[in-house]
C-alpha positions in Angstrom: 79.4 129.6 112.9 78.4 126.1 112.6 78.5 124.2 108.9 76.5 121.6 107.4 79.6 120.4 105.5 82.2 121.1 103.0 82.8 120.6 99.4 85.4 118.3 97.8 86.4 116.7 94.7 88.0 113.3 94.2 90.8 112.3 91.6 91.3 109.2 91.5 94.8 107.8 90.3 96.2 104.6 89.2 99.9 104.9 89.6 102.6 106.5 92.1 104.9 109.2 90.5 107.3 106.5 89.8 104.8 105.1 87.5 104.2 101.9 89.8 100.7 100.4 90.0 99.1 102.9 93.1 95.7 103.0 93.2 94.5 106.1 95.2 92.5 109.2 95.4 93.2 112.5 96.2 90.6 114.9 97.6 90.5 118.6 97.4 88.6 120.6 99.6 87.4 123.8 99.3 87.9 126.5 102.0 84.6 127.0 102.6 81.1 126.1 104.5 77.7 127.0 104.6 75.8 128.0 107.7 72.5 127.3 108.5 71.2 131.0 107.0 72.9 130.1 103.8 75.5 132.3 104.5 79.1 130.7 103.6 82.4 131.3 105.4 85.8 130.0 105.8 86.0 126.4 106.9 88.2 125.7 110.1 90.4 123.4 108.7 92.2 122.2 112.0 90.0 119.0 112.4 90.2 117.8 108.8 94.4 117.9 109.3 94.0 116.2 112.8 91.8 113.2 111.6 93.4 112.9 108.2 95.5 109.8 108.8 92.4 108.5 110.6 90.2 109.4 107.3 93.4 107.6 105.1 92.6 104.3 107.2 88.9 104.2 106.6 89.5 104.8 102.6 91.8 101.8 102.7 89.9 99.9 104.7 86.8 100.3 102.4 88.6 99.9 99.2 90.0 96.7 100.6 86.4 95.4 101.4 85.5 96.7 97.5 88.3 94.8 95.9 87.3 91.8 98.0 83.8 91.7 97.3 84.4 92.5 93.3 87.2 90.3 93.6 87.6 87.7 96.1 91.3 89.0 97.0 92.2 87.9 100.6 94.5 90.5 102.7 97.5 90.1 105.0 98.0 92.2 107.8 97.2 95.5 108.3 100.1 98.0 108.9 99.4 101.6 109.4 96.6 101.6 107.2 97.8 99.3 104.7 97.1 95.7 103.5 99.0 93.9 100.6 97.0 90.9 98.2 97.6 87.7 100.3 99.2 85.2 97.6 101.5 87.7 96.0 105.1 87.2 96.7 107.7 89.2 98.1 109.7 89.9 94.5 106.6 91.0 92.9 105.9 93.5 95.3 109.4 94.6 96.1 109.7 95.3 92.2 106.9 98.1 92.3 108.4 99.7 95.3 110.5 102.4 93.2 109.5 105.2 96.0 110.6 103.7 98.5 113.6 102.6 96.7 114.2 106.5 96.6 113.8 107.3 100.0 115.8 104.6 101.1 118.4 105.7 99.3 117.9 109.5 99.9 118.1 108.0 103.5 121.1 106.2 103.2 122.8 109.8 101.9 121.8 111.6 104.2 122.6 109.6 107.0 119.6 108.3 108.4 119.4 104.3 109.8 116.6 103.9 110.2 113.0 105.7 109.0 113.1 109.2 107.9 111.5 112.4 109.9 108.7 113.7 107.9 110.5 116.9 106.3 113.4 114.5 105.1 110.5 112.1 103.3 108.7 115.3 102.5 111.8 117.2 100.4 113.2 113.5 98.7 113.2 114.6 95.0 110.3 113.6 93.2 109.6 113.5 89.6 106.9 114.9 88.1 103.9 113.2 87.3 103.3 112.7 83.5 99.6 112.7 81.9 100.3 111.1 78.4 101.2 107.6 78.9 98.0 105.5 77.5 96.8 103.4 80.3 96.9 100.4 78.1 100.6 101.0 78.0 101.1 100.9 81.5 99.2 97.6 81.8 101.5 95.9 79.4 104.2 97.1 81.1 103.9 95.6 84.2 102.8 92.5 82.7 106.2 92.5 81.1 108.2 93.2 84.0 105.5 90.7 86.5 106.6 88.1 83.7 110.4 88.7 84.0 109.9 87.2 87.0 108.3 84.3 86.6 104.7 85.8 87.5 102.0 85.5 84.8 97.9 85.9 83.7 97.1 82.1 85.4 99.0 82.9 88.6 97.0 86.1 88.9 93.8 83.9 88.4 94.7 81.7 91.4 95.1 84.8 93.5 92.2 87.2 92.3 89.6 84.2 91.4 89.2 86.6 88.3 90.6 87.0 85.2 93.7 89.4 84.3 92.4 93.3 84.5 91.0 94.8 81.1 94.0 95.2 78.8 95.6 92.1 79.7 93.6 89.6 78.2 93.0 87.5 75.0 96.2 87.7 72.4 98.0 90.5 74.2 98.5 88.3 77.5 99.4 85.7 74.7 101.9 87.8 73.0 103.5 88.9 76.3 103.7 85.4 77.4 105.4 84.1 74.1 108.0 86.5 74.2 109.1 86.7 78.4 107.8 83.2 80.0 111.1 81.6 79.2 111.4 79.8 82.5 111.5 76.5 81.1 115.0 75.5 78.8 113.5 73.3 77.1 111.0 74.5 73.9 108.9 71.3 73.7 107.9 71.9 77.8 106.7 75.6 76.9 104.8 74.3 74.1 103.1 71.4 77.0 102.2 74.4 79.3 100.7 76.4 76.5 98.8 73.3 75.4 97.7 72.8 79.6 96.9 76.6 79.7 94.9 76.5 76.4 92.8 73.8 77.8 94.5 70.8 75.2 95.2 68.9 78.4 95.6 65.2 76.6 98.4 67.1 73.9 99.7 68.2 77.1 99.9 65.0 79.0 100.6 63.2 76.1 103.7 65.3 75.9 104.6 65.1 79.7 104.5 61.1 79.3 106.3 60.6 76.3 109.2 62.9 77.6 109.4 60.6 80.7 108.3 62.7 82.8 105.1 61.5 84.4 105.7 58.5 87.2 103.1 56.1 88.3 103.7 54.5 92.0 101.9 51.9 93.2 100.6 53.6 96.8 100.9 57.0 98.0 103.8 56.2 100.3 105.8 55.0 97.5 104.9 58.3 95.1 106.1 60.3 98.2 109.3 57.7 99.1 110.1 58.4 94.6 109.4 62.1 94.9 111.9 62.5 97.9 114.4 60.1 96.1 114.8 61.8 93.3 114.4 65.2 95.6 117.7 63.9 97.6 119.3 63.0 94.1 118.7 66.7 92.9 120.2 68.4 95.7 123.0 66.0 96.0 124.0 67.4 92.6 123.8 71.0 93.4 120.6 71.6 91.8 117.7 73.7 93.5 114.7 71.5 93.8 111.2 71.7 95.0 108.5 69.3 96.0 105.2 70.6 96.0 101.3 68.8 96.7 97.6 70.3 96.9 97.1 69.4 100.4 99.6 70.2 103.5 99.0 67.0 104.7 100.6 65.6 101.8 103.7 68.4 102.0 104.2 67.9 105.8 104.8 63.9 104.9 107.3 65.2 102.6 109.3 67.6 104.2 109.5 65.2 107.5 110.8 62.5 104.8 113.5 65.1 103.5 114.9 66.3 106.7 115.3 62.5 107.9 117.7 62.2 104.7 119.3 65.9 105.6 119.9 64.6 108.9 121.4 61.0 108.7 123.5 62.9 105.9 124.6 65.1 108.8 123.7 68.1 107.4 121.7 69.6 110.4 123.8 70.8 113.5 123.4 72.2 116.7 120.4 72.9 119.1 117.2 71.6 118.6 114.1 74.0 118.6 110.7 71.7 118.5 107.5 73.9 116.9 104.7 72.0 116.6 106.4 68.9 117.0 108.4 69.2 114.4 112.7 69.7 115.6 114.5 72.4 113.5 118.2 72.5 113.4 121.0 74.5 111.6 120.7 73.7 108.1 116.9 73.4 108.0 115.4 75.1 104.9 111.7 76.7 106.1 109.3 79.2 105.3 107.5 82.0 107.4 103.7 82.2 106.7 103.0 85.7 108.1 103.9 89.1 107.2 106.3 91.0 109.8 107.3 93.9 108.7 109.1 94.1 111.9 111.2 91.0 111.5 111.5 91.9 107.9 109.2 88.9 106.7 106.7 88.7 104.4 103.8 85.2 104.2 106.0 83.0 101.5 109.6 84.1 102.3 112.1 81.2 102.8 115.5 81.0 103.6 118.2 78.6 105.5 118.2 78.3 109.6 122.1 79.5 110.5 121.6 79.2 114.3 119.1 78.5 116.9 119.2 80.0 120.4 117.0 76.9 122.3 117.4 78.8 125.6 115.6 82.3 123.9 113.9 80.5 121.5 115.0 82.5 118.7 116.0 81.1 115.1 118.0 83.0 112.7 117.3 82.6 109.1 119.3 83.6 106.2 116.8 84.4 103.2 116.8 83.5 99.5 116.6 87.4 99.1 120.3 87.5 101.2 119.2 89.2 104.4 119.7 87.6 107.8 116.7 87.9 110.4 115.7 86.8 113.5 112.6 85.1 114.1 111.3 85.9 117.4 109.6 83.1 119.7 106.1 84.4 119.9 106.2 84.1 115.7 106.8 81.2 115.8 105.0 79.7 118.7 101.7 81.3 116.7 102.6 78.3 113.9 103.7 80.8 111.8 106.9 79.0 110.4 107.1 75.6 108.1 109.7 73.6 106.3 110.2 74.5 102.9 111.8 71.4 101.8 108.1 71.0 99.9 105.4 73.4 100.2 101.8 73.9 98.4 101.5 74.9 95.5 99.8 78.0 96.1 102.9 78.7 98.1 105.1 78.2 95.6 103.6 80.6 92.9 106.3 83.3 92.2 108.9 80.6 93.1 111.8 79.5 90.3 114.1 76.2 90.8 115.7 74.2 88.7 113.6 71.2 89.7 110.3 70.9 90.5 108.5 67.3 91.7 104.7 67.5 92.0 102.8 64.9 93.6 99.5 64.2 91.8 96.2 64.2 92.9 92.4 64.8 91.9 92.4 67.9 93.4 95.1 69.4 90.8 92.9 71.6 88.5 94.2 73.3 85.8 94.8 76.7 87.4 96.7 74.8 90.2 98.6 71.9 88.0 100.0 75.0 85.5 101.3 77.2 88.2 103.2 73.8 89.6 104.6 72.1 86.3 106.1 76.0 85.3 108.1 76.3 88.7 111.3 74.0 87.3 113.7 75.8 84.0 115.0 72.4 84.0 113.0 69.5 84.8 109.4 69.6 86.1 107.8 66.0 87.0 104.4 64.6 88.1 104.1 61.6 90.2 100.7 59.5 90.1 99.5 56.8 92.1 97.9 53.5 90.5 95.6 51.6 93.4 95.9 48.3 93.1 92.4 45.7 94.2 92.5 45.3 98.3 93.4 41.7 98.7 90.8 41.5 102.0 88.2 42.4 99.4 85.4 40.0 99.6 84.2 40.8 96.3 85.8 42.0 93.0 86.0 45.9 93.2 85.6 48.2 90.3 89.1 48.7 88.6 90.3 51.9 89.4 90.7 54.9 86.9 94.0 54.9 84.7 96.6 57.2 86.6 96.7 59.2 83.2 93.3 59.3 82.4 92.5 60.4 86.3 94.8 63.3 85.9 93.8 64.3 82.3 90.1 64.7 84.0 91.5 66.5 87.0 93.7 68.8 84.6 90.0 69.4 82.8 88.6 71.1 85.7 89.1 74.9 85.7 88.8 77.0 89.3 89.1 80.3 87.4 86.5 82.5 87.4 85.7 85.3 84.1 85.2 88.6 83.7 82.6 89.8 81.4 84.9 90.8 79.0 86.5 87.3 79.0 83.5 85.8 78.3 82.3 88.3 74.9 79.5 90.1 76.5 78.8 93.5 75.1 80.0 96.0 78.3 78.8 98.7 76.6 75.3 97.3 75.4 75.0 96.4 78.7 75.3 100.3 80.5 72.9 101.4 77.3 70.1 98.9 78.8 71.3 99.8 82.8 70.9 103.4 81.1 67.2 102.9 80.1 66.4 101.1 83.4 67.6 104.1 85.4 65.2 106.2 83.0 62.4 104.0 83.2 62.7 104.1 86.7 62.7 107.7 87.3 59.5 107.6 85.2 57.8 105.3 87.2 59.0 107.4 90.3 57.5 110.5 88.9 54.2 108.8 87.9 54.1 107.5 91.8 54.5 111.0 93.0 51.6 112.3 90.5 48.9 109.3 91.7 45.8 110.6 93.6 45.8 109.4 97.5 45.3 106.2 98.4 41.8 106.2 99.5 41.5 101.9 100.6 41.4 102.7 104.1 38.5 105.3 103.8 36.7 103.1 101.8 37.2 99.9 104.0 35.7 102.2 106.8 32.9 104.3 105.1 31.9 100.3 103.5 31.8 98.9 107.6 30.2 101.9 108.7 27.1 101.2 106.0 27.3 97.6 107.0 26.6 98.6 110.6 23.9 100.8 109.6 21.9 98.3 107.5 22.0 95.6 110.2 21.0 98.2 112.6 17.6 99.0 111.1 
């Protein structure tokens, strides 16, 4: 017989077995349907197993559009179904993959290369899931083990566009913060980024300035020519150092100004592969901006060129992470590889060296100038530019801003957006008066239903109708 349906209930979860952030929902569907007569019979499940990958796509694909729209996440690519938050980098996502840390290794015992068959995924041992750990737990948790590695509540802001998720906020974030974000050696520098974060951006700069660590240039040219000194200086010693700006038109000035040094150094050897105008060499340090899970490269991982075949058009890479990889031609034909020798700072969130360089601007709000001036555990510096009158001007031009006082205002300027409970509103006042509305509503519903007929129409007539007749007589 033919149904009009089945009956299922949703349970929605928040975490894998492992205890990992997983949010998901499992349905269960009772063995049963209705047929048009009422009567109910056993439901034919062979469809429902045949299309259930294909309904596992769509509930991705719609809670992606959800968590965009509440949001304002961006996606990389799809992959069987599933999307990871753009922005997020490769050690923060690895660190929540505990289950597939224990099917890789269940792999690797049994013998298996590469994926797993289905019954070997299927048996892996898997803990049970347990019911009694407070959500709130959980949250602070991973913001513990997000902070061990250099991830934290603003970095999330410049990603989401929304604050840190309930729990997370106010003087827990705070307390978590104190006690892990220990990037920077120096005390007085964590106290500067708590004073930036806080939104005391002149203690802040104050600080930066009288540690020596803000530097005014002349003209953009010479803030990039001192950034890329000091960057040359830096690796000369050993140290790792990053350059970072807003704009990429600022970062491709500086990585072309680094690899001219690397190269009359005679550190870059062999073959030359040109990508976008730009030559690549042994020795190159870059970065691939898309994920390929089949080259084994996420959007943000970097590493060190070891060889390029020129004839193939292939480049082998050796990443930060250790692993060596190929990058195929059609990758990176599609402008999907930079040089990393200075990158955005939205690029280098999740990112630790021991130096970082930022180049000013008046685009660098305060989401975007915290995230860079925590990237360095030993040194983090700013570099400003002061304009000086144009000497063709034919009459005397406005003196320009102070270099401090321009980045103090630009520092002022906050891009990240609040959640209701960031910003004291009652949530629960709030679904009382969304409560009464729904009432009221119904009401008004119910007193529509219960009107007498709309009779206009008959009375627009009848009234014609007696018009006619009066002028007739």
């Amino acid at each position: 017989m033919r149904g009009d349906g089945f009956v299922g209930a949703g349970f929605r979860h928040r975490t894998s077995r492992a205890g990992d952030p997983h949010l998901h929902t499992h349905v269960l569907a009772t063995n049963a349907t209705r047929s048009a007569d009422g009567r109910w019979g056993a439901l034919d499940a062979r469809h429902l197993y045949l299309h259930a990958k294909t309904a596992g796509y769509l509930y991705e694909a719609h809670l992606r559009a959800e968590l965009t729209a509440r949001l304002g996440v961006a996606w990389g690519p799809v992959v069987h179904g599933i999307g990871d938050i753009d922005g997020i980098p490769d050690p923060l996502l690895k660190m929540f993959w505990t289950r597939r840390r224990e099917i890789e290794a269940e792999m690797a015992a049994r013998g298996f290369a590469r994926r797993a068959p289905p019954s070997t995924q299927c048996s892996t041992p898997r803990q049970a899931k347990t019911y009694d750990v407070e959500p709130s737990a959980l949250r602070t948790r991973w913001a513990e083990q997000t902070a061990e590695i250099g991830w934290d509540h603003e970095q999330f802001r410049e990603v989401v566009g929304q604050a840190c998720p309930v729990g997370l906020t106010g003087e827990r974030i705070d307390k978590i913060r104190e006690r892990l974000n220990r990037r920077q050696h120096e005390p007085w520098e964590r106290n500067a980024l708590a004073q930036l974060r806080g939104g005391k951006i002149d203690d802040a700069i104050s600080t930066y300035e009288a540690r020596g660590r803000i530097h005014t240039l002349d003209t953009a040219p010479a803030a990039r020519d001192a950034m890329c000194a000091d960057w040359w200086t830096a690796t000369l010693a050993g140290d790792q150092v990053l350059m970072h700006a807003i704009r990429w038109s600022d970062v491709d000035d500086l990585n072309a100004r680094a690899r001219t040094r690397l190269h009359d150094a005679g550190r870059l050897t062999g073959p030359t592969l040109v990508l976008d105008d730009r030559p690549y060499q042994a020795g190159d340090r870059i970065m691939t901006l898309r994920n390929e899970r089949r080259l084994h490269v996420r959007n943000g991982t970097c590493g060190q060129v070891t060889d390029i075949d020129a004839e193939q058009r292939q480049m082998t890479v050796r990443t930060d992470a250790g692993a060596t990889v190929t990058l195929s031609a059609r990758h990176m034909d599609n402008g999907h590889v930079r040089r990393a020798y200075a990158t955005t700072i939205h690029k280098a969130q999740g990112q630790t060296v021991d130096r970082a360089l930022v180049l000013g601007s008046d685009l660098l709000h305060r989401e975007a100038g915290y995230v860079a001036l925590s990237r360095g555990r030993t040194e983090n510096r700013i570099y400003l530019v002061g304009r000086e009158p144009r000497e063709e001007a034919h009459a005397p031009e406005p003196a320009p801003p102070v270099p401090i006082d321009a980045l103090t205002q630009s520092l002022g300027v906050s891009h990240a957006q609040h959640l209701t409970l960031d910003t004291g509103i009652d949530r629960h006042a709030i679904g009382r008066e969304l409560q009464a509305l729904v009432h009221e509503r119904d009401r008004l519903q119910e007193v529509a239903r219960q009107r007498p007929p709309d009779r206009a129409h008959e009375i627009e007539s009848l009234t014609i109708k007696r018009r006619t007749t009066i002028e007739s007589l």
